[in-house]
Structure formats: C-alpha cells, structure tokens
N, CA, C and O atoms as a GROMACS GRO file, in nm:
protein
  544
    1UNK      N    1   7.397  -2.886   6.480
    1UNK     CA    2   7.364  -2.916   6.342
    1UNK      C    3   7.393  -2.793   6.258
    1UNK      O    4   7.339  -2.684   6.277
    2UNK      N    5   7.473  -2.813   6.175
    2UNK     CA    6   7.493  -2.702   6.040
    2UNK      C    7   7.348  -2.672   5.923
    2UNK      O    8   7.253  -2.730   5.873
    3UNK      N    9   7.408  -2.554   5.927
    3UNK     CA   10   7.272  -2.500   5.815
    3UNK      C   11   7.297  -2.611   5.736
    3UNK      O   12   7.228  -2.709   5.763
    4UNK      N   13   7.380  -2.624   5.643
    4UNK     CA   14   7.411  -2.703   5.476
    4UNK      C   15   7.375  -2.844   5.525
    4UNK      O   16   7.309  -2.904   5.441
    5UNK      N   17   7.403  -2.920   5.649
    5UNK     CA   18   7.343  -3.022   5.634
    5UNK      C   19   7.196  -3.025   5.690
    5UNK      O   20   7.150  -3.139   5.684
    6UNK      N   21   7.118  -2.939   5.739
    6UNK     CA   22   6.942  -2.926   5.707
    6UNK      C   23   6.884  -2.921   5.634
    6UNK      O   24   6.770  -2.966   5.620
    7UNK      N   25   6.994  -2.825   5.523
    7UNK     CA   26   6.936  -2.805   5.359
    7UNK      C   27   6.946  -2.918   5.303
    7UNK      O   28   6.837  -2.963   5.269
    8UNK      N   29   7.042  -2.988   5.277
    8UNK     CA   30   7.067  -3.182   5.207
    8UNK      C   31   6.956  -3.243   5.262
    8UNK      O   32   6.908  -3.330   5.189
    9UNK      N   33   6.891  -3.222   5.383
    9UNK     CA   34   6.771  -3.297   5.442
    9UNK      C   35   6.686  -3.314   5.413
    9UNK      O   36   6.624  -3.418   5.437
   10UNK      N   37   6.636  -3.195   5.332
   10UNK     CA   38   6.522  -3.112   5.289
   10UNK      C   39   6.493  -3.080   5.178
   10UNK      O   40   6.386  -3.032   5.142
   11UNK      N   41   6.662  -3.123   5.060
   11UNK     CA   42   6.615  -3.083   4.954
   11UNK      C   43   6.520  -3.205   4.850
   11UNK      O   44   6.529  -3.327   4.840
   12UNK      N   45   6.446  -3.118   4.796
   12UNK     CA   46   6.382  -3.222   4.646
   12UNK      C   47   6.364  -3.185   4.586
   12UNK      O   48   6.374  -3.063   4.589
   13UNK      N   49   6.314  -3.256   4.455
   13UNK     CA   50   6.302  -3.240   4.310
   13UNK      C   51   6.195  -3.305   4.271
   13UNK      O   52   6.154  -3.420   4.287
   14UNK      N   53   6.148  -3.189   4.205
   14UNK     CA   54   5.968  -3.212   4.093
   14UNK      C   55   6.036  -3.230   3.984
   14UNK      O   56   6.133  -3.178   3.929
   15UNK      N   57   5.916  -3.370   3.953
   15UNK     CA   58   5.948  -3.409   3.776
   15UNK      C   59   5.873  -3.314   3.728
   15UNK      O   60   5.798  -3.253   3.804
   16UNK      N   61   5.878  -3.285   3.596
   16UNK     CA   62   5.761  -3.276   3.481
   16UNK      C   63   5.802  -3.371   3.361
   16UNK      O   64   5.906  -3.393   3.300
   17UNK      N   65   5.689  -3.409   3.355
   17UNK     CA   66   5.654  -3.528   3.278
   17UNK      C   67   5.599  -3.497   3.142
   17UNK      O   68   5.507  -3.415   3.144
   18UNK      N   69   5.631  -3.543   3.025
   18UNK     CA   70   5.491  -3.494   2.892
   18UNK      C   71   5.471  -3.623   2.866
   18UNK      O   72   5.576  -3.686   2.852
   19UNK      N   73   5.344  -3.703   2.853
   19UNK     CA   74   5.294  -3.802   2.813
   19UNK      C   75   5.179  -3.787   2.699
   19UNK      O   76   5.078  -3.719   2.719
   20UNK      N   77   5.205  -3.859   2.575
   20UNK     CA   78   5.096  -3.829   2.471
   20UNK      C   79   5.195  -3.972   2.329
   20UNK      O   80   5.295  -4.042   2.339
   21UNK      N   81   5.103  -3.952   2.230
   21UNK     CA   82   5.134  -4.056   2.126
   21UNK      C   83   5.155  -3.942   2.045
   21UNK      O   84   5.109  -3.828   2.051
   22UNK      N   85   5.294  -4.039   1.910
   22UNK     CA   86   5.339  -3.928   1.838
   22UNK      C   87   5.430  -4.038   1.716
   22UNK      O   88   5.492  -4.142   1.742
   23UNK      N   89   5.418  -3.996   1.634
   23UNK     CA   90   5.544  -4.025   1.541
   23UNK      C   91   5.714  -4.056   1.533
   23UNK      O   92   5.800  -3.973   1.502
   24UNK      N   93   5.732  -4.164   1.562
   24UNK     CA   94   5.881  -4.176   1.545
   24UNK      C   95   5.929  -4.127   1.426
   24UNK      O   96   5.869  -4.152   1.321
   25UNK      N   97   6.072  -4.033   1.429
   25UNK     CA   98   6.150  -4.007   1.300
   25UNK      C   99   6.309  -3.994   1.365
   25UNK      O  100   6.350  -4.005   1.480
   26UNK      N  101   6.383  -3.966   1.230
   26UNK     CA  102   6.490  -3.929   1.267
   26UNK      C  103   6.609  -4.004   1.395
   26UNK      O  104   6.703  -3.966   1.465
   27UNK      N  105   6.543  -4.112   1.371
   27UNK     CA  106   6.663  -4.215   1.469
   27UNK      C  107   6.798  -4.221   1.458
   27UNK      O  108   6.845  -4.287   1.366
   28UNK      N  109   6.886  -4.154   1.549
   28UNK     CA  110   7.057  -4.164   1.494
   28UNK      C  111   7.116  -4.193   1.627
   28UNK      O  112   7.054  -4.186   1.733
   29UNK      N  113   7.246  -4.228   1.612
   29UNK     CA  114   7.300  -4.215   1.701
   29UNK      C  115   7.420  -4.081   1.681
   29UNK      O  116   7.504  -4.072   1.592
   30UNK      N  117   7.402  -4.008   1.770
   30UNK     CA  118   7.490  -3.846   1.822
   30UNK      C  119   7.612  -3.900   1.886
   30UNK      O  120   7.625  -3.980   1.978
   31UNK      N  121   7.720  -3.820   1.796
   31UNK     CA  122   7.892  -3.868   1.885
   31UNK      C  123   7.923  -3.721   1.865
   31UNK      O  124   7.977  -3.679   1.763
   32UNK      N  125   7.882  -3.638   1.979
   32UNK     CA  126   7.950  -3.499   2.026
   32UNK      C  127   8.094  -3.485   2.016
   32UNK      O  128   8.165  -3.585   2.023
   33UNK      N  129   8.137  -3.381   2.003
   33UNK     CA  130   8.318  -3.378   2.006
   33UNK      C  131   8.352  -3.370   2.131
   33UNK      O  132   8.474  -3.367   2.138
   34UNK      N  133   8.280  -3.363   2.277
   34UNK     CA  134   8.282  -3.377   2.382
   34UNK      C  135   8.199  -3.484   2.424
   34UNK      O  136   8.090  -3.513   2.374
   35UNK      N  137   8.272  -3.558   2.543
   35UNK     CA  138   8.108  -3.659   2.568
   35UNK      C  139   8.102  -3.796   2.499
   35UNK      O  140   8.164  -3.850   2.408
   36UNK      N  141   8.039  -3.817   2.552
   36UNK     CA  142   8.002  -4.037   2.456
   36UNK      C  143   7.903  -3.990   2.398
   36UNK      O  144   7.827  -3.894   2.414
   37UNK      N  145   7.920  -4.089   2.312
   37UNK     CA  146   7.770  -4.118   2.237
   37UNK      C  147   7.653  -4.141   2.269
   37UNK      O  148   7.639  -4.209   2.371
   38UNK      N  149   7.542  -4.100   2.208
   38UNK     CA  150   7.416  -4.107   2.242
   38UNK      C  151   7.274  -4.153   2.114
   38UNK      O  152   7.283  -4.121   1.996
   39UNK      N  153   7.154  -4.230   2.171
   39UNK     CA  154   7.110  -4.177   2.068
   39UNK      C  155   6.991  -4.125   2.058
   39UNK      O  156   6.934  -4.142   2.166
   40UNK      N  157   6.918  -4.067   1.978
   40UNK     CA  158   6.825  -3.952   1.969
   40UNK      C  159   6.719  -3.963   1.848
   40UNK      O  160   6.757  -4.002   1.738
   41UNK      N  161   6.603  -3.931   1.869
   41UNK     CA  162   6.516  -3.950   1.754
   41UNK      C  163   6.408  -3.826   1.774
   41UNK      O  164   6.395  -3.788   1.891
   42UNK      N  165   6.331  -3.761   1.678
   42UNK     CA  166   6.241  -3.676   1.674
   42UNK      C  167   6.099  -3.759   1.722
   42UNK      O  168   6.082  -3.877   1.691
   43UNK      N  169   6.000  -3.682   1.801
   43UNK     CA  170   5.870  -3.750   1.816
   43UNK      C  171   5.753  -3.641   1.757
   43UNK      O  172   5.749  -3.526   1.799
   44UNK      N  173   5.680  -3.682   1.677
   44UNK     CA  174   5.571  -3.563   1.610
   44UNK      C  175   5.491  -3.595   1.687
   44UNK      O  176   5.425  -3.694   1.656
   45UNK      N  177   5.464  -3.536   1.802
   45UNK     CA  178   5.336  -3.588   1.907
   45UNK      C  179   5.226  -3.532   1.812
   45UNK      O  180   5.240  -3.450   1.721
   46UNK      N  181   5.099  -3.605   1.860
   46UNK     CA  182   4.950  -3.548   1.808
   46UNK      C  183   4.911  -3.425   1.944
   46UNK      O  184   4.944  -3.424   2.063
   47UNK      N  185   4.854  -3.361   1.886
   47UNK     CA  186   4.760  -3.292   2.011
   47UNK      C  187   4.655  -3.224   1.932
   47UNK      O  188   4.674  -3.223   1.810
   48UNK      N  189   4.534  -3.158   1.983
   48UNK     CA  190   4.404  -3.077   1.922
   48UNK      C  191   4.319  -3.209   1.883
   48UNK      O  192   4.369  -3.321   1.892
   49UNK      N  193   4.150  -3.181   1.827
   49UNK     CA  194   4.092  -3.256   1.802
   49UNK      C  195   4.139  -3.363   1.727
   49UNK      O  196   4.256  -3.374   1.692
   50UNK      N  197   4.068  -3.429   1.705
   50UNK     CA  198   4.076  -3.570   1.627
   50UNK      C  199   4.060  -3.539   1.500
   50UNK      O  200   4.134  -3.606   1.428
   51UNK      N  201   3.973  -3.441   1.428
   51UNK     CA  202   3.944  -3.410   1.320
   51UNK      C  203   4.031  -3.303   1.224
   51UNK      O  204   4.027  -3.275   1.104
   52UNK      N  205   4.115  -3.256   1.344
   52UNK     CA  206   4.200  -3.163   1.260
   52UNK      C  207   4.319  -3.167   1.408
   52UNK      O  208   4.328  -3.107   1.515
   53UNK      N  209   4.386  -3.261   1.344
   53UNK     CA  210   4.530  -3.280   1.421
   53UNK      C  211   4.630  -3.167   1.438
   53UNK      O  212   4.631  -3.075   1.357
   54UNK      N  213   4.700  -3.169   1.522
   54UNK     CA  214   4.839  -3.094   1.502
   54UNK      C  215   4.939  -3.154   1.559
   54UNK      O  216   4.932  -3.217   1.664
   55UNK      N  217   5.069  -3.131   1.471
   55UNK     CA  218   5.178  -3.188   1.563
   55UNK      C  219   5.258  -3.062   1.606
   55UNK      O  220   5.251  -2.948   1.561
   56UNK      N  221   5.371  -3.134   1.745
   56UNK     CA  222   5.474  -3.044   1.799
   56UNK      C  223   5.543  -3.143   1.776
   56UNK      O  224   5.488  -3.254   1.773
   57UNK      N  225   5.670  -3.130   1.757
   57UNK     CA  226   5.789  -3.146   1.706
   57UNK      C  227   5.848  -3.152   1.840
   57UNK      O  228   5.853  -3.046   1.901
   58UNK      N  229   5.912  -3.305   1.921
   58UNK     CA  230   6.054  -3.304   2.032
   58UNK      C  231   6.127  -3.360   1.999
   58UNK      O  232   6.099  -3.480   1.986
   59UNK      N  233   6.301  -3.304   1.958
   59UNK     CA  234   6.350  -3.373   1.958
   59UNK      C  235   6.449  -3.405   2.077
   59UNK      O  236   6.507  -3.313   2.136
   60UNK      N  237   6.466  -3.532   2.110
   60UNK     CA  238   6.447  -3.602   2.230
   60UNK      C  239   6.624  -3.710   2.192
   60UNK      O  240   6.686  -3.760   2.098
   61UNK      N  241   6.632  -3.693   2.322
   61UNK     CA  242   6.792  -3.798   2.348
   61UNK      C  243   6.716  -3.889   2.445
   61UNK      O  244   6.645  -3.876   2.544
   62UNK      N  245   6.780  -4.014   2.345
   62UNK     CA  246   6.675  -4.129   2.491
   62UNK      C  247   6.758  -4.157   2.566
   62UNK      O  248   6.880  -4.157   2.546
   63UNK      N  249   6.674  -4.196   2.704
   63UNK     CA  250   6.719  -4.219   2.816
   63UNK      C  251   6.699  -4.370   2.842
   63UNK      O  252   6.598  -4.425   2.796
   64UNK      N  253   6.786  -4.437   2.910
   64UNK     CA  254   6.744  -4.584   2.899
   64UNK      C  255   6.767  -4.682   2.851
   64UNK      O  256   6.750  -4.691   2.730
   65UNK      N  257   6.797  -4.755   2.899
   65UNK     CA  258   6.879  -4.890   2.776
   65UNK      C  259   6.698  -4.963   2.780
   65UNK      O  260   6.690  -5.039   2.684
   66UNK      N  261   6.602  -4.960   2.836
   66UNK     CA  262   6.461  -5.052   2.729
   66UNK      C  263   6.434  -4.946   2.646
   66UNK      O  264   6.406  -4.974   2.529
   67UNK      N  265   6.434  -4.823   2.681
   67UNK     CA  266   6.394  -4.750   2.538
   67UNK      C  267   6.451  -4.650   2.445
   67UNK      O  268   6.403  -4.577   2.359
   68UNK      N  269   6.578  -4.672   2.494
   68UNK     CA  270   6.676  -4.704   2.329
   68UNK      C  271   6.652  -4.848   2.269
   68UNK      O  272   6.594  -4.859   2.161
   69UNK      N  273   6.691  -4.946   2.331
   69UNK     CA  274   6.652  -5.093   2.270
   69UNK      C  275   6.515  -5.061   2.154
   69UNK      O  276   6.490  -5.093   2.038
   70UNK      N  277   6.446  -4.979   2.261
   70UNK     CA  278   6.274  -5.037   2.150
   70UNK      C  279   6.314  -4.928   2.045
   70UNK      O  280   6.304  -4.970   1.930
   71UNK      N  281   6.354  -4.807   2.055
   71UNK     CA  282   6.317  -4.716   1.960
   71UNK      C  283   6.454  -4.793   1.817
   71UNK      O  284   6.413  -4.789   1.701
   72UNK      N  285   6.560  -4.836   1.835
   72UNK     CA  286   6.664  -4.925   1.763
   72UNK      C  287   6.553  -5.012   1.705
   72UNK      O  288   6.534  -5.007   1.584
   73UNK      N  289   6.480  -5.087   1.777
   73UNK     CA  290   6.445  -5.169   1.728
   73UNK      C  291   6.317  -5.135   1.584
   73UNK      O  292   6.260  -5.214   1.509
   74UNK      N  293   6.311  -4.989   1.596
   74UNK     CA  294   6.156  -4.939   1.518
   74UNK      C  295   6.254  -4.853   1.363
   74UNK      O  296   6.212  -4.800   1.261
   75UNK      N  297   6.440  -4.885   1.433
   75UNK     CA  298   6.467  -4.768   1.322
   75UNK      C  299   6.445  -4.828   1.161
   75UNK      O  300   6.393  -4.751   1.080
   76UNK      N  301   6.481  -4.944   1.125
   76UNK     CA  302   6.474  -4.997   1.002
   76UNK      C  303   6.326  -4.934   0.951
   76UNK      O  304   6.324  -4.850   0.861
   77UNK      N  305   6.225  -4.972   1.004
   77UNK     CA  306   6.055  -4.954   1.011
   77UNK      C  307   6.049  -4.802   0.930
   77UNK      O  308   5.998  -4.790   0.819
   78UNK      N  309   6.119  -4.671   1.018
   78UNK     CA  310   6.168  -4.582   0.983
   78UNK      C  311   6.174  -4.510   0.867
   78UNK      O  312   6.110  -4.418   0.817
   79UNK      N  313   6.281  -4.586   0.832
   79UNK     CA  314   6.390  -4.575   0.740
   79UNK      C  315   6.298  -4.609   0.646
   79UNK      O  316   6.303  -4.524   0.556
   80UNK      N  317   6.227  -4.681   0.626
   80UNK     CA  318   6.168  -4.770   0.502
   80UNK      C  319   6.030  -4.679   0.461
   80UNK      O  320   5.953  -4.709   0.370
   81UNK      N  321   6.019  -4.560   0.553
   81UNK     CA  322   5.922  -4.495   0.570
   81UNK      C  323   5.759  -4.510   0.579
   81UNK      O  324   5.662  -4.465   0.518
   82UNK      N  325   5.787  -4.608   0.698
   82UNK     CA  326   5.646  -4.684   0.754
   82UNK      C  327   5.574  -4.598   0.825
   82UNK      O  328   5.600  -4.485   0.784
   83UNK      N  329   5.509  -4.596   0.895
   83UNK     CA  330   5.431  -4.493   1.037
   83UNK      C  331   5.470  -4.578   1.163
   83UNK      O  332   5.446  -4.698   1.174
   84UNK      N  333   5.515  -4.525   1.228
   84UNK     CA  334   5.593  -4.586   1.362
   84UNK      C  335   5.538  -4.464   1.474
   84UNK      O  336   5.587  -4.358   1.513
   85UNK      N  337   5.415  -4.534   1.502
   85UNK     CA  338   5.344  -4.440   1.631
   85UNK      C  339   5.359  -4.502   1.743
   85UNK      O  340   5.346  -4.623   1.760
   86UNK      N  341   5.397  -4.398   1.848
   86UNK     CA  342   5.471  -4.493   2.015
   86UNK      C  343   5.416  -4.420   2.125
   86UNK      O  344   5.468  -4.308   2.129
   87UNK      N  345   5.338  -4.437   2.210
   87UNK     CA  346   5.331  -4.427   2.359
   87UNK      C  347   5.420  -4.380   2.400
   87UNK      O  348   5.517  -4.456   2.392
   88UNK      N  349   5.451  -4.254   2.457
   88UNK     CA  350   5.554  -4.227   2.480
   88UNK      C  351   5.569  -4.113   2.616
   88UNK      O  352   5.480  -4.028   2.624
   89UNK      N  353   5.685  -4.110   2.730
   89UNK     CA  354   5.711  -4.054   2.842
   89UNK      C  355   5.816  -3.945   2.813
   89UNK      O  356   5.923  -3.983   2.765
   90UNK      N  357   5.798  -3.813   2.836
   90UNK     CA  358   5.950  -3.723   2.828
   90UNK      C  359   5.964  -3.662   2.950
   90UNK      O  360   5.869  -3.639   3.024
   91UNK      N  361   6.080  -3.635   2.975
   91UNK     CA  362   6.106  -3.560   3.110
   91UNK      C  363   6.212  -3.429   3.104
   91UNK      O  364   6.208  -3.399   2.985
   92UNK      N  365   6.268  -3.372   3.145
   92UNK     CA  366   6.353  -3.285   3.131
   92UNK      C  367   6.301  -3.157   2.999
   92UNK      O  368   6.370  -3.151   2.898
   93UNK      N  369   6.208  -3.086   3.009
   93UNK     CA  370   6.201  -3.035   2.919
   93UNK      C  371   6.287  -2.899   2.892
   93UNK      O  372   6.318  -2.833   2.992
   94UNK      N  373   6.331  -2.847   2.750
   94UNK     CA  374   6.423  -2.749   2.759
   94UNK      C  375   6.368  -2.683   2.581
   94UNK      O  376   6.296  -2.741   2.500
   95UNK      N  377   6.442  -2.530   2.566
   95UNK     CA  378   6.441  -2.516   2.442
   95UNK      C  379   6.570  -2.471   2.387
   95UNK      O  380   6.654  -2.429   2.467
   96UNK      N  381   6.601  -2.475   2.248
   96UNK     CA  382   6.734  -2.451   2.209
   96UNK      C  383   6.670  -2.360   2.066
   96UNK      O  384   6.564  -2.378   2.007
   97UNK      N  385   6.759  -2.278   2.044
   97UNK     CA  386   6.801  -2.211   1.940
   97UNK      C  387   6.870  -2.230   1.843
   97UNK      O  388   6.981  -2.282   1.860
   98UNK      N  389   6.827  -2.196   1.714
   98UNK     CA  390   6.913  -2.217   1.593
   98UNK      C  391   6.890  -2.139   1.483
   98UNK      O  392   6.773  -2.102   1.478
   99UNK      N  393   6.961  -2.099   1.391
   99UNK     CA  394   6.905  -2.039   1.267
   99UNK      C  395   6.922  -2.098   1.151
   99UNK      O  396   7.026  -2.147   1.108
  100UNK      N  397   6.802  -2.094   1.095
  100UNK     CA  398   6.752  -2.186   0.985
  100UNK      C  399   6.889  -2.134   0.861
  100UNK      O  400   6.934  -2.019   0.869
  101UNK      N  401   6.943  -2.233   0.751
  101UNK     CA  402   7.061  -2.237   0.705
  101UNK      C  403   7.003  -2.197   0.560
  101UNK      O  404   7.046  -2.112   0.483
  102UNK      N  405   6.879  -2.296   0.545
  102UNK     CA  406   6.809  -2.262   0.404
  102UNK      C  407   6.646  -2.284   0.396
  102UNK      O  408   6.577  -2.330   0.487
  103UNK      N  409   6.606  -2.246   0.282
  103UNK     CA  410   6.485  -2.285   0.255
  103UNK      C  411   6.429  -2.131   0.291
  103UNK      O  412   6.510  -2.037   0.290
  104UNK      N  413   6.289  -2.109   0.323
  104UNK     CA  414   6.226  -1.999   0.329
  104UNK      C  415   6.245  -1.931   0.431
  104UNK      O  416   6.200  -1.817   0.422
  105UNK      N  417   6.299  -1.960   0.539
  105UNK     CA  418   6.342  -1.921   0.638
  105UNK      C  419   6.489  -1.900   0.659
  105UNK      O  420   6.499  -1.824   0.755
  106UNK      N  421   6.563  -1.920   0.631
  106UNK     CA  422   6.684  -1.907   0.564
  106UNK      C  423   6.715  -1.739   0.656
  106UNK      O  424   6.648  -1.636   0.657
  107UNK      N  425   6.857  -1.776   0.731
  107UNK     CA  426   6.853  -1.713   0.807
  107UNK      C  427   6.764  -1.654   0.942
  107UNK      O  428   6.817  -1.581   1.026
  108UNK      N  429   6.665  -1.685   0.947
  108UNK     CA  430   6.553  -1.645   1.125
  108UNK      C  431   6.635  -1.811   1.173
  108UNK      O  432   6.690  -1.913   1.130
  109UNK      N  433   6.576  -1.715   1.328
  109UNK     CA  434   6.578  -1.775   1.421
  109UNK      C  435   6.459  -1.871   1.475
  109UNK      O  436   6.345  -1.829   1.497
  110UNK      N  437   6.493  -1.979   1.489
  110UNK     CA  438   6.355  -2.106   1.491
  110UNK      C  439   6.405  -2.205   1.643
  110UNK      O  440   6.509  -2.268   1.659
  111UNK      N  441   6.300  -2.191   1.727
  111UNK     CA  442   6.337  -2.264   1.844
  111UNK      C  443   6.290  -2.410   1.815
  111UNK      O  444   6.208  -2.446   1.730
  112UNK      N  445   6.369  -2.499   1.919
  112UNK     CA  446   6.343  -2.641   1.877
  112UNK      C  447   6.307  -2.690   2.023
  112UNK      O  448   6.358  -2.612   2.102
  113UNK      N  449   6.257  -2.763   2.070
  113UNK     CA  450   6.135  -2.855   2.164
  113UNK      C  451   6.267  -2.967   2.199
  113UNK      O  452   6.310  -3.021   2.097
  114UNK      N  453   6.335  -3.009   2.325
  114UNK     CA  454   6.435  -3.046   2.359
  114UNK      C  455   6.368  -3.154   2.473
  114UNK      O  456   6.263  -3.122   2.530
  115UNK      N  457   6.429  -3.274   2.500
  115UNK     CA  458   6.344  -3.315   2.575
  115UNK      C  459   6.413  -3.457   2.598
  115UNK      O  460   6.469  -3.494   2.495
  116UNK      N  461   6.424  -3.555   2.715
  116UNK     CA  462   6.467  -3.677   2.758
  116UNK      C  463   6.349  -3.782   2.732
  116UNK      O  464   6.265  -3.786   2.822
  117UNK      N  465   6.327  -3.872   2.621
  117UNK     CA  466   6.267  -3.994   2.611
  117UNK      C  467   6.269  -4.085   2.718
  117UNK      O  468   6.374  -4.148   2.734
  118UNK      N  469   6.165  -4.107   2.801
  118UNK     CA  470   6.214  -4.170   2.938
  118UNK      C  471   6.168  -4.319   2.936
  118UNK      O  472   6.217  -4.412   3.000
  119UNK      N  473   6.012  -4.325   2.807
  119UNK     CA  474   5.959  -4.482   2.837
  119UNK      C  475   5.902  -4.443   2.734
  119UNK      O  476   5.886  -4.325   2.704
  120UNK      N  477   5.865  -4.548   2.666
  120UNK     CA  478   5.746  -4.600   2.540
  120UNK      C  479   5.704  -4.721   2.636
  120UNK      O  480   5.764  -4.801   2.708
  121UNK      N  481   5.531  -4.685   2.591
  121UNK     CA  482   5.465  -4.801   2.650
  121UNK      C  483   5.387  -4.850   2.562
  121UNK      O  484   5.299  -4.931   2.591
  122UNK      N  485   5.412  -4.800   2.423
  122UNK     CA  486   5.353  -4.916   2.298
  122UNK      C  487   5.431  -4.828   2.276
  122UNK      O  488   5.487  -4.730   2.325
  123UNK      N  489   5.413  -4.952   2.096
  123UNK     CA  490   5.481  -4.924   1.921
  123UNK      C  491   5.353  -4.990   1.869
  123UNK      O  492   5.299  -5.092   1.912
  124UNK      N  493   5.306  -4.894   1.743
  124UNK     CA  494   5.232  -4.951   1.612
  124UNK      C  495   5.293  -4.948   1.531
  124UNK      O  496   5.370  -4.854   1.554
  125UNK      N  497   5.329  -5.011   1.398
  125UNK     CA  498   5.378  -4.999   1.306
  125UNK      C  499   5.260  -4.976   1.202
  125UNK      O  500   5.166  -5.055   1.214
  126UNK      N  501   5.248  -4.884   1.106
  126UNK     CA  502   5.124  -4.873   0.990
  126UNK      C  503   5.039  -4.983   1.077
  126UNK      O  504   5.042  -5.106   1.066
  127UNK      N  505   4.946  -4.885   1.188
  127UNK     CA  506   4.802  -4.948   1.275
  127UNK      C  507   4.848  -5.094   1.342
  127UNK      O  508   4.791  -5.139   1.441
  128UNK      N  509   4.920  -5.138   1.299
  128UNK     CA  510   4.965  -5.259   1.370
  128UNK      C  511   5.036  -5.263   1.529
  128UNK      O  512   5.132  -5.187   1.536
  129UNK      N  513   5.010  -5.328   1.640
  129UNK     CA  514   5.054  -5.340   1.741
  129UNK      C  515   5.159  -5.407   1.731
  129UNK      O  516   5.148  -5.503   1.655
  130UNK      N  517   5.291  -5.389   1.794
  130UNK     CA  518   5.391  -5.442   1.798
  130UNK      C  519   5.429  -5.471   1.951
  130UNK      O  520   5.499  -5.565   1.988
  131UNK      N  521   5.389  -5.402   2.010
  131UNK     CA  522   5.463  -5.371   2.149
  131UNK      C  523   5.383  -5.324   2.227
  131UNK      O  524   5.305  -5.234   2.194
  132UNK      N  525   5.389  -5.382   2.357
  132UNK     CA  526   5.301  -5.324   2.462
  132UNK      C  527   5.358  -5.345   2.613
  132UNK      O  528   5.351  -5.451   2.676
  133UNK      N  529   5.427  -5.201   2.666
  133UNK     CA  530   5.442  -5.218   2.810
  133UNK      C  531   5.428  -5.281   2.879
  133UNK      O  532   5.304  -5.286   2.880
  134UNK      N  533   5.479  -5.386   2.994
  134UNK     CA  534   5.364  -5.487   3.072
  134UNK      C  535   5.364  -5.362   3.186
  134UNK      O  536   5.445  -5.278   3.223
  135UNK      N  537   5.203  -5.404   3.227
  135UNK     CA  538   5.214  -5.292   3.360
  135UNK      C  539   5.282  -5.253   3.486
  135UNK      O  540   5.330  -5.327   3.572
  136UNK      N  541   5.279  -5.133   3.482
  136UNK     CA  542   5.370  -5.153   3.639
  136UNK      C  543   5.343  -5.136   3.782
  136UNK      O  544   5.432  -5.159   3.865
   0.00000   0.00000   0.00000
C-alpha cells in the first residue's frame, strides 16, 4: 500500500456553518469576466439583545437551485422595499478587501463578510409568513 493512497482514505472535511435570521438585500445576478454567472444577495443578519439589535453584513453567492429559486422569488418584494426576513444557512466563510471609493471613508480600507447561502428555511415578508422549510 502507498502512502498517497492511505492519505485519500483518511482524508476529511469540517463544515462551518452560520445559522441565524437576517434581512434580504441587494439581489443580482454576477456575470464575472471569467466564469458563468451567478447570483448573490446581501443578508443583514440580527445578533445582540432583542432590545438593542445589531447587524453584520454577508454578502453571500447562493448556492443551490431551491435557494436561488426562493431568494428570486423575494427579489421584486426587495426592490419595492418591503422587509424580507429569511432563515437562513451559510457555509464557506471568507473575508475580502476593498477600498471605500466615496463618502466618509473615501479611500480606507473596509473588509467585507463573504460567505455561500446554502438553505433558507423561512421567508417573512413585512411579519408575514410566506415560506416554510418542510422538515428534514
């Protein structure tokens, strides 16, 4: 038996997972100058008390033909500038760099929250239920 095929035997891979509810925005579809198309939306997750919220900012390339379908299906909602809060799974987490072009920051460097949309297991629209995972 060869080393390299003991190692293929043996190798694996840990997910990390972020699970929490958050704000849909920014729904597009991305056509890189390399690569197919994709598409991608921002999530303002909640986190901290109930009484004094905070959001983090992911923006996220979905993974998935059910949840691209659902998040397509929330973009009009969006657009019209409703509240589109979703149950939501990320995986692959990463950070990227950029420097801000304008505004008060204008010129610094501002990292951005990178991340694979893997599942929504609800949609509310303004408090309304729309959608709900069946279990698995």
């Amino acid at each position: 038996m060869t080393n390299s095929t003991h190692q293929s035997a043996t190798t694996g891979f840990f997910d990390l997972h972020i699970t929490g509810l958050g704000y849909l925005n920014r729904i597009r579809e991305v056509r890189p100058k390399r690569g197919d198309a994709f598409w991608a939306c921002d999530i303002a997750a909640l986190n901290g008390p109930a009484d004094d919220v905070g959001y983090t900012r992911f923006d996220c390339r979905i993974s998935g033909r059910e949840a691209e379908a659902l998040v397509k299906r929330c973009r009009q909602a969006v657009y019209q500038g409703r509240k589109v809060l979703v149950g939501f799974k990320l995986g692959d987490l990463w950070t990227d760099t950029f420097v801000y072009s304008k505004g008060d920051k204008a010129g610094q460097t501002g990292v951005s929250l990178k991340a694979r949309l893997l599942f929504i297991s609800w949609i509310k629209v303004n408090g309304e239920m729309v959608y709900q995972a069946p279990r698995r």
